[in-house]
N, C-alpha and C positions, 0 to 999 in steps of 0.2 A: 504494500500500500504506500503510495507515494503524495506527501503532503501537497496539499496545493497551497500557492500563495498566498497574503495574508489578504482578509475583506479589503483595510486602503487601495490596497496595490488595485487588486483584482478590479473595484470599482473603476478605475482610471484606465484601465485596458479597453483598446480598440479593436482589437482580434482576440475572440474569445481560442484558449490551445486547453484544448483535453489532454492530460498526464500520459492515460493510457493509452492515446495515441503516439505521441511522444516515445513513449514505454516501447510500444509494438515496433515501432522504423527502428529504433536501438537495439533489439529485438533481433531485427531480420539483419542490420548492420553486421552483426555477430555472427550472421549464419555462415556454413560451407558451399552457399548455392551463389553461385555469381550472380545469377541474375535479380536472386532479392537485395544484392550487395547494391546492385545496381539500383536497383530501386526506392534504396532505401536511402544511397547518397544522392536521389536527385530529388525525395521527397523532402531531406535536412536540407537541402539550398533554400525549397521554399518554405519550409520553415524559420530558420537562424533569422530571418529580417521581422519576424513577427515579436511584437513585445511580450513577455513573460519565457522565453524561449532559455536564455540561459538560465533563470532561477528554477524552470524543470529540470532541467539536467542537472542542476547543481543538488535537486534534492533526490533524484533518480541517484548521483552519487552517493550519499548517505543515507541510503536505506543499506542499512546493513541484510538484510533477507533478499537481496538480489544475489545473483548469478555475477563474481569478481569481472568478468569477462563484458558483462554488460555496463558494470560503472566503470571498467576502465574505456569501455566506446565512449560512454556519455563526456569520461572526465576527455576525452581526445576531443569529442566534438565542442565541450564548451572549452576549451584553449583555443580551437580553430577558432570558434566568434568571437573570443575575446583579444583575437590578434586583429581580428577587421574590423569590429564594432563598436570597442572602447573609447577608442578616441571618439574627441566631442566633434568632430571636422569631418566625419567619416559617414558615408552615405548609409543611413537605416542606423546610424546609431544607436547604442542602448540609451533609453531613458533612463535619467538620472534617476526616478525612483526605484530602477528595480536596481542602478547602480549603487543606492543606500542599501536596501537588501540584501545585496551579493556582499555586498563588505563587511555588512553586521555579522554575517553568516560564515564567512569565509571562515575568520580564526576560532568557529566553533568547532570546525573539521579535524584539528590539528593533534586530534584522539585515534587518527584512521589506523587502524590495525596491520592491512595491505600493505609491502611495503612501495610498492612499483603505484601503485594509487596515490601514496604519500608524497612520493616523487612529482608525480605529475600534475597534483594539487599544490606544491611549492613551486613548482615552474610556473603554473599560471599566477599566483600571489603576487611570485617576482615580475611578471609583464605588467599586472595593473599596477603595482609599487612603481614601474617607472614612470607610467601615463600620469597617478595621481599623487604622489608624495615630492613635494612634502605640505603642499596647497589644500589636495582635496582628500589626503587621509592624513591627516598631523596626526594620531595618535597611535599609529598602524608599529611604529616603530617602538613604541614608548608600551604598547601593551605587549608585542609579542620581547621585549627583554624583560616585562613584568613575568608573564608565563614561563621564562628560563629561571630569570634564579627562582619561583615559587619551588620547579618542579626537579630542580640542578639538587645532589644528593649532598652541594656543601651548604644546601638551606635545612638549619636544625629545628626549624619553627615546625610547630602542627601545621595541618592542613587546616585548619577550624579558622585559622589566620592568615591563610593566602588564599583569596576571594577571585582572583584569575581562575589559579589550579583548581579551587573546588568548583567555581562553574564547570569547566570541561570534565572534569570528573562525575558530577551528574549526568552527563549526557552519553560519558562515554558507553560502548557497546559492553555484553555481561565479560569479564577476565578473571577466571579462578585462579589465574598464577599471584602466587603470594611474593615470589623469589623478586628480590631486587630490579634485574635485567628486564624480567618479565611482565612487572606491575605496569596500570595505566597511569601512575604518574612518570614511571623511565621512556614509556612509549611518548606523551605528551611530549617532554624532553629534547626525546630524537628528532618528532615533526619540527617544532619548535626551532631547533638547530639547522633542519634540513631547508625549512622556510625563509630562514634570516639568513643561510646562504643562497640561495635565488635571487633572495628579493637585494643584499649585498652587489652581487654577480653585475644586478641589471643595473642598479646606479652607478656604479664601476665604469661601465660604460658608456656614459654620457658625455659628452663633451664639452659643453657650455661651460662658460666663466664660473657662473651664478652657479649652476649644477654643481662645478666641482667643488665651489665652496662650500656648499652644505653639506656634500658626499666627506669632505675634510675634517668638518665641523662632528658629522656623524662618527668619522674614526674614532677624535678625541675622546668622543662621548661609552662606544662601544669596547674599546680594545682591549682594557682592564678586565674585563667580565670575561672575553674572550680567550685571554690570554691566560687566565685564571683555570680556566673550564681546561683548554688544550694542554696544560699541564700538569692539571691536577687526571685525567683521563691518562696520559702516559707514564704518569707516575706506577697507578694500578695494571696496567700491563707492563712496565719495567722490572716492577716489585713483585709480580707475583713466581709461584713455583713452576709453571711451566718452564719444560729445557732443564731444571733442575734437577732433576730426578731422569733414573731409567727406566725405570717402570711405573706403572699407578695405576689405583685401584678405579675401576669401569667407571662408575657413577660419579667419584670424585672428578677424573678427567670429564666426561661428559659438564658436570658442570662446571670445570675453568673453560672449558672451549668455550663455551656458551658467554661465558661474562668476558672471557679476554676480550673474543671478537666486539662484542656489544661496547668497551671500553675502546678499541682500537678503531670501532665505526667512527665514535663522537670524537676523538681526539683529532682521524683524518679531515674531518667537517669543518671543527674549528680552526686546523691550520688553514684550510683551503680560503677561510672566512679572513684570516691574520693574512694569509698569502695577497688579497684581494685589495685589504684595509693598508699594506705596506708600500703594494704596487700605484695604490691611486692615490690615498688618501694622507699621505706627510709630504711634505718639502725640504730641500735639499738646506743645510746648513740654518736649522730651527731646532733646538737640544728639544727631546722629549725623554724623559726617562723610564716611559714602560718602551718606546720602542727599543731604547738601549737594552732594556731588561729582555724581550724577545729575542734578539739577537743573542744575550748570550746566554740564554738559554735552550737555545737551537743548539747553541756548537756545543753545549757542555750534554745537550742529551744524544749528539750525533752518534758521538763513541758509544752511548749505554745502547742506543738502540738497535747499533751495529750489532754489538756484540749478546744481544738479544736475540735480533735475527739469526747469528751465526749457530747458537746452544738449540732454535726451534728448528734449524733447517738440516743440521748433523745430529740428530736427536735421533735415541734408537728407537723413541716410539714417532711410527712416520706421517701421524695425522696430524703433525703440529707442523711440519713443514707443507706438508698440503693444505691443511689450512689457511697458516700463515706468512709462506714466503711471497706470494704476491701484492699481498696489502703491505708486510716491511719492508719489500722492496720500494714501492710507494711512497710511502711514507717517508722514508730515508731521502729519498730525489726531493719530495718537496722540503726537505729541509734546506735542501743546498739550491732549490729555483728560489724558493724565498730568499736565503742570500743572496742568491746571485742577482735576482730582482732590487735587491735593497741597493744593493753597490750601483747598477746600473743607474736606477733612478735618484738617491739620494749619496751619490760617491765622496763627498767630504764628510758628511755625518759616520758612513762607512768605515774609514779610516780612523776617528776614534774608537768606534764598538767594536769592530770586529776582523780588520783587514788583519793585524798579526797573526791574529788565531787562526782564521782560513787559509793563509799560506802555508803556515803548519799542519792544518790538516790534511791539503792538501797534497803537499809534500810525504805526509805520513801514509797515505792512504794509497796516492797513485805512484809513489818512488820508491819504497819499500817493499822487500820481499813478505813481510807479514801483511802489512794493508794489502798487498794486491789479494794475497791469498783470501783476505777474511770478504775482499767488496766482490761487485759483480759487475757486468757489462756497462748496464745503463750508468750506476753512478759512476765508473770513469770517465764514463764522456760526459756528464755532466761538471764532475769535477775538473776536467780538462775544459771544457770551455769557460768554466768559471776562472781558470786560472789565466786564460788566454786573453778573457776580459779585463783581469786587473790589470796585464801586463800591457794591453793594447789601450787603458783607458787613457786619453789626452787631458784628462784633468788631473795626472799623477805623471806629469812631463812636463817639470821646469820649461824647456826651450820652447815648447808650443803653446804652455799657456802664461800669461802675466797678467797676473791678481792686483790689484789695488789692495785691497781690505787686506789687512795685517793678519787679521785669524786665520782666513781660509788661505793665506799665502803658508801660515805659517803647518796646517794643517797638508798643504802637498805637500812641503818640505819632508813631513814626518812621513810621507806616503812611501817618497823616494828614498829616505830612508830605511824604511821597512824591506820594501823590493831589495835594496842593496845588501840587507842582511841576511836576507832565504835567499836570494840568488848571486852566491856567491860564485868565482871561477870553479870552486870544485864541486859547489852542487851543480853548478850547471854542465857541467863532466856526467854527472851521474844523470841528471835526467837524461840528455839528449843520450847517453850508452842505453839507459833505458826504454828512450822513445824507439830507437834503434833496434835494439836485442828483440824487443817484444811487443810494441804497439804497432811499427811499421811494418813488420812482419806480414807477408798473407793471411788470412786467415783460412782453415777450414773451409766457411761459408761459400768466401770466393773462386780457392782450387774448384772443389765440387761444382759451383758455376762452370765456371771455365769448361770443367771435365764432360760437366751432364747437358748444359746449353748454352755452348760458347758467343751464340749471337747476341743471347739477352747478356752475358756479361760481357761483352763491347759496349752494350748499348748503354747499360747503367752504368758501366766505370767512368765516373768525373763527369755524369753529364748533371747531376743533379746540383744545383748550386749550392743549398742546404743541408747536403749527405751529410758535413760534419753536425747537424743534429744531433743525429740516431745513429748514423755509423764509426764503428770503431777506430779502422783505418785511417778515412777520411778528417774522423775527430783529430788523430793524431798529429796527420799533414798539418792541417791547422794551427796546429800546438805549435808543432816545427817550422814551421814559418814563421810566426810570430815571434818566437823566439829567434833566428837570422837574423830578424829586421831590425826586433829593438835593440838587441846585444851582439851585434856585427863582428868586431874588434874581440869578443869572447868565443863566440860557437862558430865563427869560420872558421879559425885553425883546427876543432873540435871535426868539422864536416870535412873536410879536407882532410884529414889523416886517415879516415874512413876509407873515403874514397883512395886514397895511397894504397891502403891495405886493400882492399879489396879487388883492385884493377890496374895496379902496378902504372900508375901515373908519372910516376917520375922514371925517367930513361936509367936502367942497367946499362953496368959497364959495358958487357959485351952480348952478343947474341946466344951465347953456349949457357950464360950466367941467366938468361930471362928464360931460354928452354930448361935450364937444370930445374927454374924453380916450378913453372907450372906443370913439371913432372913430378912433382910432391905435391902439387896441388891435385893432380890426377890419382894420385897415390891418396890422396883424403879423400876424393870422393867415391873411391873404392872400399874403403874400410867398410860399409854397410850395406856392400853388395855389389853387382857389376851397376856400372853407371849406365844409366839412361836419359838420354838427353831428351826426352817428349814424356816422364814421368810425372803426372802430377794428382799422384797420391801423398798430401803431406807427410802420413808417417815414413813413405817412401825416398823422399825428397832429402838429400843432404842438408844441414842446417848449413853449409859453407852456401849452397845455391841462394837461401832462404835470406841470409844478410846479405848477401851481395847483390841480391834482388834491393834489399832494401836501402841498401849506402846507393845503387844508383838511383832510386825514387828521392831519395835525399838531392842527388845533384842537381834531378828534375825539379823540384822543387823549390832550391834554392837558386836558380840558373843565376839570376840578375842579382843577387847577393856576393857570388862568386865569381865573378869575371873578373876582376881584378887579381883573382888570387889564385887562378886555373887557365893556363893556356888549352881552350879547347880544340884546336887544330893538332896538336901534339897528342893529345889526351887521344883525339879521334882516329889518329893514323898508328899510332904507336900500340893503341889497347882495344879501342874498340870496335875499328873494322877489322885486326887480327882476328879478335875473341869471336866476332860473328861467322865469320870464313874459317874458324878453326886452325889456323895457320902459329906459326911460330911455337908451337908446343903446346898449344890452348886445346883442350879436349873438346869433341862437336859441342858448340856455343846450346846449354838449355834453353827450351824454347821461353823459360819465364825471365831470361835475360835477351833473349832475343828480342823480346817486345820489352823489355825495359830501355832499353838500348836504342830503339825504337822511338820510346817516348824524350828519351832523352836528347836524341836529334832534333825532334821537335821544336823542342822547349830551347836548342839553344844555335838554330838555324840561321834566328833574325838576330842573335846578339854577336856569335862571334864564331861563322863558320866560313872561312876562305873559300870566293873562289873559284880556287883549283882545285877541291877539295868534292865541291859538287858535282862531278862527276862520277868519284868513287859512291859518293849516296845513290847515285842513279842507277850504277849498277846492282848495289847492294836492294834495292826493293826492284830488280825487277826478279831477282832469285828469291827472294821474299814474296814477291807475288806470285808464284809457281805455283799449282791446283794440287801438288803435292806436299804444302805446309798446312801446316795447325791455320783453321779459320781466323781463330782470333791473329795468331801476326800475319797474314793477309790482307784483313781490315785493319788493324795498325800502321802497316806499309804503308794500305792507302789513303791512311789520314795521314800518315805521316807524310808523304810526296802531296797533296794540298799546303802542309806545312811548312816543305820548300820551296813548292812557286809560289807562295802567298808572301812572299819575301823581295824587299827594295831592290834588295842584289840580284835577283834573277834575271839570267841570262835566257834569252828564248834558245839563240843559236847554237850553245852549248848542250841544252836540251837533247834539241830535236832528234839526235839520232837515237835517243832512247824512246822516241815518242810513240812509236806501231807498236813497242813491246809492251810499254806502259798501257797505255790507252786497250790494246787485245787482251789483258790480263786483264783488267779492273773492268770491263765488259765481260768477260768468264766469269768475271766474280760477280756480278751484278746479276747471271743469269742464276748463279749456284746458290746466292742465297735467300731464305726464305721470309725472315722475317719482314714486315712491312718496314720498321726502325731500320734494319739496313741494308733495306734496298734504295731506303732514300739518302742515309749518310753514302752508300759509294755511289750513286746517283751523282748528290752532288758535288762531290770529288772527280767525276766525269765532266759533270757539267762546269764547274772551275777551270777545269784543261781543258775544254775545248776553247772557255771563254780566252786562257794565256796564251796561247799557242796562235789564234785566230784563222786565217787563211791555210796554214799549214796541219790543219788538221782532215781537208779536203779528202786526201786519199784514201784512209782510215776510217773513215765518220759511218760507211753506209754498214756495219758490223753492230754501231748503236741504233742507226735510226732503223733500220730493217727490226730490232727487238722491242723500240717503244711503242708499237703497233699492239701488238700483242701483249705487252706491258700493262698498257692501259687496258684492253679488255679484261684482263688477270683481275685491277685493282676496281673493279666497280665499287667495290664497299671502302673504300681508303682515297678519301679524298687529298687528304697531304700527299701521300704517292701519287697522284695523278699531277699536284700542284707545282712535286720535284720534276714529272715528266714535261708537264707545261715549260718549265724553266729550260730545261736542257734544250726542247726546239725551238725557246728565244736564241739562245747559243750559237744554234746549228745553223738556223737563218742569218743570222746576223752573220757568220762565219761565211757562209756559203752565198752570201747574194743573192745577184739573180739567177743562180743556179739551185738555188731554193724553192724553183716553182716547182722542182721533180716532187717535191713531198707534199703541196697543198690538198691533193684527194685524199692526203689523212688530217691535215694540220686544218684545212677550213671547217669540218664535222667538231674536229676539238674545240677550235674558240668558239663554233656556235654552241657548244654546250655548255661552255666555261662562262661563257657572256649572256646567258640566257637566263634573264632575271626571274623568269616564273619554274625554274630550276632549282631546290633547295641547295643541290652542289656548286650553285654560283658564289656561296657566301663564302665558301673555301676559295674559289678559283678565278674570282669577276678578276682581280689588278692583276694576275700574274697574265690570266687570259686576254687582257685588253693590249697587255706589254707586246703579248705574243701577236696579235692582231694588226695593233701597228707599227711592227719590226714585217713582219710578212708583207704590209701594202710599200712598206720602202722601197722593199726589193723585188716588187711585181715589174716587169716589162711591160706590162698592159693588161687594163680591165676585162674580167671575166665574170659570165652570170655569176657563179659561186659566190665570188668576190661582193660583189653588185648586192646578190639577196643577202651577203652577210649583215649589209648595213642598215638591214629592217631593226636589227639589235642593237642601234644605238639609240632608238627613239626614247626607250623607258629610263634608258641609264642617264640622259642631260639632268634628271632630275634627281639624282643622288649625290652625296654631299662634295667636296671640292678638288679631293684626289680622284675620286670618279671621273670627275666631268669635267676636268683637265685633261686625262687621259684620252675621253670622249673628244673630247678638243683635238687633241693631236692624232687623233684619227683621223677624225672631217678634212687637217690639212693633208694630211696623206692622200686621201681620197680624192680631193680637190685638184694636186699636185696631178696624181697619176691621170685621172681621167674625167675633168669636171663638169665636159657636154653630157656625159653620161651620168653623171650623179645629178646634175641638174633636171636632167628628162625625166629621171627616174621619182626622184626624190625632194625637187627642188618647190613645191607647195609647201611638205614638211618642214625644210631648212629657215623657209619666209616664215611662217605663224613661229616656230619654234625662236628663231632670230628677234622677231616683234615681240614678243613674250621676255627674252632673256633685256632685251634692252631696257630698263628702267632704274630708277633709283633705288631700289629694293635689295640688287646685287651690290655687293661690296667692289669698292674701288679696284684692289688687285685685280678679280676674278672679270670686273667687265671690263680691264684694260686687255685681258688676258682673251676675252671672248672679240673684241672688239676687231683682235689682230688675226681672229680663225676668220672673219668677216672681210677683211681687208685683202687674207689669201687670197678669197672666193673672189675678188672683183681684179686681182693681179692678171692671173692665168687666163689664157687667151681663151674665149668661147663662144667668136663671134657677137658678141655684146651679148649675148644673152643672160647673163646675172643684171644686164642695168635695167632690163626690163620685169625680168622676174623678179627684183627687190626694189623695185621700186616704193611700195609701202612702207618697206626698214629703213629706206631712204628719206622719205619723204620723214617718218616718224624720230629721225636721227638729228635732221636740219631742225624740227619742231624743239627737241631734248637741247639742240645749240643754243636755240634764243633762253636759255633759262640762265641766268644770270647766276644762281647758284649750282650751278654746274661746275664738278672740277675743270680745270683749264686745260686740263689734257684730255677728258673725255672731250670735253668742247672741242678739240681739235681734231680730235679722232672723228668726231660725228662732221665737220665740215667736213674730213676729209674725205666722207664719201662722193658727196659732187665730183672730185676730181676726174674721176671717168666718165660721167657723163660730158661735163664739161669739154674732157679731151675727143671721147669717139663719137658722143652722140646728141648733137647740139637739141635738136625738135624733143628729144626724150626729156635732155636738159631743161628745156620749157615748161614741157609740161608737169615735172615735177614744181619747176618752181610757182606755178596754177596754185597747182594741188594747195602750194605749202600757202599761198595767200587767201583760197580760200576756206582753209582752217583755220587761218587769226581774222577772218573776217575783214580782209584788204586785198587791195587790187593792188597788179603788180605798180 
């Protein structure tokens, strides 16, 4: 039985809403039958604008004797209104009376049993919280922190005396659990917490002035209570015996599980609440002393929690680590984003609470053989970027930043100080040996890639900008860069001796002395079996392969750090076009240095590769390119050789004689592989060579264009693949001239589909396809039907926004150019209304000097006068646009200067235009 709303309300309703119809479409909503699904969302369309609509749902949600499934439809559907209806601006708005209603009612809910109901009843709190507070519910904030401490277990008062808590206690549904965790005042609690983070969440996110004052003003007010709650919650899961003991008795364990979690729910709530209150709500260089108190109470429970986590997750009894290693995991990362959010946002206040500490633990955690052992994946990159932030922040770098204010000068002093104490010359030996030994390392994950789907890892390696987020690796690079950059004069000699050892950079005496030694080197990578140089089984893999993979990702890495302190032409001839060819005593080069090797050309092609030197690269990828290597160094090669002709120094003529082997191999490769990712990276690595090479790609080229025929049909569902194909026969035209008509029975079907606005695939293809359109009329010899009907598709496009119909611009001149008796016969009504149309003040100044000059084409090119008679109205409406005194002075010019051809070829035209224009202002000549 579902209440119906109160006599007030109901009296002032214009559409009378029956419950149990209501009831029934929630009803079918929930069914397995589509077609009542259907039904039943198009009958709540026309319901949701009627008034009383969300106060049923809201009571359809708490009727406790329904069907969970059905109040969690209702609670979805009243979120969906209450995202479109709220607002007072917003078409069918709710009436403010049933808006008093819902709000009186709302925080009666906060007893809900459900926990996923709970949830979705504090998401909607938090969306009206942001529409109405702090205006039109001032008290919304001030009752639900009355409701916390009432119902929080460090309130020792009776209930008899917390007149919030015992309202919702009457109300709430029947709960025979007696047990702490269990009762309907821990449950009120939870809502309560779970409420004030929503409704926290959504003002967070406001951005106004005013807003944020009050969001600031709200921290001051809340954070204590908060911060009280999240501590005193961690304390109880810190302190209790779980992880302590190796066995325990059934029921006992059953109920620590039960309270831990219940204790580790509210504690995760409130940090996320503190998280929210820290990131938005204080100001940079303003003392507060609970937030100083947060801070160090974060880093003083970091270790207990740590080491909390570790006793649950190596525990012989194993349901404490299923339990709980994913919520400590958690919890532990928000420890260090809240730091790490603090320093970002408030970085001088940082520096007195907490910067020494967090370097240290830092340091403890991720540089240490015990910390690494005790943390896990995520928090090292968390704690690596945290560290990489302090090190990269400009407001703890004297030379970049100069302070006035004495305090905060005197506060980066101590900053710079600090950094110079934790990163001293020999800690900084030991990280980057550390970053080295084991974070730049391959990982597992990657091998396995490589091994199981080497296309998708091309495709994701470095392409993501953000990797160092969430990946290990990636995090690391990061690290190690940062570190280069700021401490140059420290960690280059650190990088450089690496690289010494690993790849013999500096020249041996003699030739006998470089073969003696990487005959011991061959001799180690036999110790753990015959060597394999396409092995990539890590446990397989020598650890000499594994760092020497990684001191070259170092050189890659640091390229432009290191030019001053690394001749890489010597580097390149001496060791690592050897190492690749196997030559000088070097055993077959593995293939995970092969494409290191690879990478590392890349990276240091445009800084400091001679030359004469570029040759030997040329030969080297085109044995690289061979259908009989590892996929991955293939597509390496060939991003690699983009990476040498994408270069200042490139010489074409030096090139060329590699160019039919290059160009036939990266076409082989273009046909062998599969994924859509890369068929358009060697795509456009083709299409890059054709572009450098230009004319001398002539002879070769029909190998490509004979396969994007078929290409394209392949890619019907992949429109970027069609958009890389579009691009390459801009390429091949522009390449080929007018010897590019051979390919227009495929290339005019393509722009017409690419340019064909009632096409959805146009949205992918209109600018690349319009490129290609008017690179093709350049190099036509003469107009053809194809050609001719293509230009029915430029009608709809004049009217799209500026790069469009620019483009469309330089079409019309192309067309005008090639053959303008014919575009005129054809189309030339169109070109007049559409001309008369664009002409007026409405276009912006650029775009109609820019139109003005497609117009001036048309009247250049010879067509027996026929433009002066068929524009005569653009004409005449142009001289009209001249007499306007507020006319720019160069439109005004442009618009005289259409007379000029009449004037010159066709005097009687001439006339009559100038009729026309006198009796429009109502004068005779």
């Amino acid at each position: 039985v579902i209440t119906k709303p109160s006599p007030p309300y109901h009296a002032s309703r214009t559409i009378e809403m029956e419950n149990n119809i209501l009831l029934e479409i929630i009803q079918k909503a929930c069914s397995q039958n589509a077609v009542e699904v259907k039904e039943a969302e198009a009958k709540i369309q026309e319901l949701e604008i009627h008034p009383g609509y969300c106060l049923n749902l809201l009571s359809i949600v708490s009727n406790y004797s329904l069907n969970t499934n059905m109040r969690f439809m209702a609670s979805s559907c009243l979120k969906n209104a209450i995202d479109k209806y709220w607002r007072k601006t917003a078409p069918n708005s709710i009436k403010e009376e049933e808006r008093m209603m819902l709000k009186n009612q709302f925080l009666q809910y906060l007893n809900e049993p459900e926990l996923k109901l709970a949830r979705q009843m504090s998401v909607i709190l938090g969306k009206i919280a942001r529409f109405d507070l702090p205006l039109q519910w001032p008290d919304l904030i001030t009752k639900l922190i009355q409701i916390l401490q009432e119902s929080s277990v460090l309130s020792q008062e009776p209930i008899s005396s917390k007149p919030a808590l015992g309202s919702l206690l009457s109300i709430a549904p029947k709960n025979d659990n007696t047990d702490n965790i269990n009762s309907q005042q821990s449950i009120i609690h939870n809502r309560s917490l779970m409420a004030l983070h929503q409704i926290i969440k959504s003002l967070a996110s406001k951005r106004l002035i005013n807003d944020r004052k009050i969001f600031e003003q709200l921290s001051l007010n809340i954070i204590n209570l908060i911060l009280e709650l999240a501590f005193y919650y961690l304390h109880k899961c810190l302190n209790d015996s779980l992880g302590e003991m190796d066995s325990y008795e059934e029921t006992f364990l059953t109920k620590q599980l039960q309270e831990h979690s219940f204790y580790l729910d509210q504690a995760i709530i409130c940090l996320k609440i503190l998280h929210k209150l820290v990131l938005n709500g204080f100001k940079d260089n303003v003392d507060n002393m609970t937030l100083s108190q947060l801070m160090t109470n974060l880093i003083q429970s970091f270790e207990k929690t740590l080491l909390k986590y570790n006793r649950l997750v190596n525990s012989a009894e194993k349901r404490l680590g299923e339990y709980f290693k994913e919520k400590y995991e958690y919890i532990i990362v928000l420890y260090v984003e809240i730091l790490h959010d603090y320093q970002e946002t408030c970085p001088f206040n940082f520096i007195q609470t907490s910067m020494q500490e967090c370097f240290s633990l830092i340091l403890q955690v991720c540089f240490t053989a015990q910390g690494k052992a005790h943390s896990f994946a995520k928090l090292i990159i968390q704690l690596m970027n945290f560290m990489k932030s302090m090190i990269m922040c400009d407001k703890y770098k004297q030379r970049l930043v100069k302070l006035d204010d004495p305090q905060v000068q005197q506060k980066q002093l101590k900053a710079i100080e600090i950094k110079e104490h934790f990163l001293t010359r020999k800690n900084l030996q030991q990280i980057m040996g550390i970053l080295f030994n084991e974070y730049l390392l391959m990982t597992d994950e990657e091998l396995e890639s490589w091994r199981d789907a080497p296309e998708e890892f091309i495709n994701e390696d470095g392409t993501s900008t953000d990797a160092w987020k969430y990946n290990y690796r990636a995090c690391a690079e990061t690290l190690f860069q940062a570190f280069v950059h700021e401490y140059h004069d420290q960690v280059v000699p650190i990088v450089v001796e690496l690289l010494e050892t690993y790849s013999k950079l500096k020249p041996v005496e003699s030739r006998e002395a470089f073969v003696a030694e990487n005959v011991h080197i061959v001799q180690n990578l036999n110790q753990n079996g015959a060597y394999d140089s396409n092995q990539l089984q890590k446990s397989n893999i020598d650890l000499y392969i594994l760092l020497k993979d990684a001191s070259y990702n170092c050189g890659s890495i640091a390229a432009w750090e290191l030019v001053s302190s690394i001749d890489f032409d010597i580097w390149f001839t001496q060791a690592l076009l050897p190492e690749l060819k196997g030559l000088n005593g070097y055993p077959p080069c593995h293939i995970l240095i092969k494409r290191r090797i690879l990478i590392l050309i890349s990276n240091w092609v445009n800084i400091k590769l001679s030359v004469q030197y570029r040759p030997s690269v040329y030969e080297v990828l085109c044995e690289l390119l061979q259908s009989d290597q590892n996929v991955v160094i293939r597509l390496q090669a060939c991003l690699t050789l983009k990476a040498v002709m994408d270069d200042v120094h490139f010489e074409k003529e030096t090139y060329l004689p590699y160019l039919n082997y290059h160009f036939g191999l990266l076409c082989q490769l273009l046909k062998e592989v599969e994924e859509c990712d890369t068929k358009i990276k060697v795509l456009s690595v083709l299409s890059f060579l054709v572009e450098r090479v230009d004319v001398h790609i002539r002879p070769y080229c029909n190998q490509l264009a004979d396969y994007l025929p078929f290409l394209w049909q392949e890619s019907a569902n992949y429109n970027m693949l069609r958009c890389s194909i579009v691009t390459a026969f801009h390429h091949i035209v522009k390449s080929f001239g007018a010897q590019s008509v051979s390919y227009h029975p495929f290339l005019v079907p393509v722009i017409h589909y690419s340019t064909d606005s009632t096409n959805p695939a146009s949205v992918y293809l209109l600018e690349d396809g319009l490129e290609l359109w008017n690179i093709a009329i350049q190099n036509s010899l003469q107009m053809s039907n194809d050609l001719l009907n293509l230009f029915a598709n430029i009608k709809p496009l004049l009217d799209r926004d500026t790069e469009i119909w620019k483009l469309c611009l330089d079409i019309i001149d192309s067309y005008v150019i090639l053959d303008a008796r014919q575009l005129f016969q054809y189309y030339g009504d169109f070109l007049v209304n559409k001309c008369c149309d664009l002409l007026s003040d409405r276009i912006k100044i650029d775009a109609l000097l820019r139109f003005m000059r497609t117009v001036g084409q048309m009247f250049e090119v010879p067509a027996d006068n026929i433009q002066i008679r068929l524009f005569e109205p653009f004409i005449v409406k142009a001289i009209n646009m001249s007499m306007n005194t507020e006319v720019y002075p160069m439109i005004m010019a442009m618009c005289l200067s259409m007379l000029a051809r009449p004037v010159l070829e066709d005097g009687q035209q001439f006339m009559k235009i100038i009729e026309k224009c006198a009796q429009m202002r109502n004068q005779s000549l």
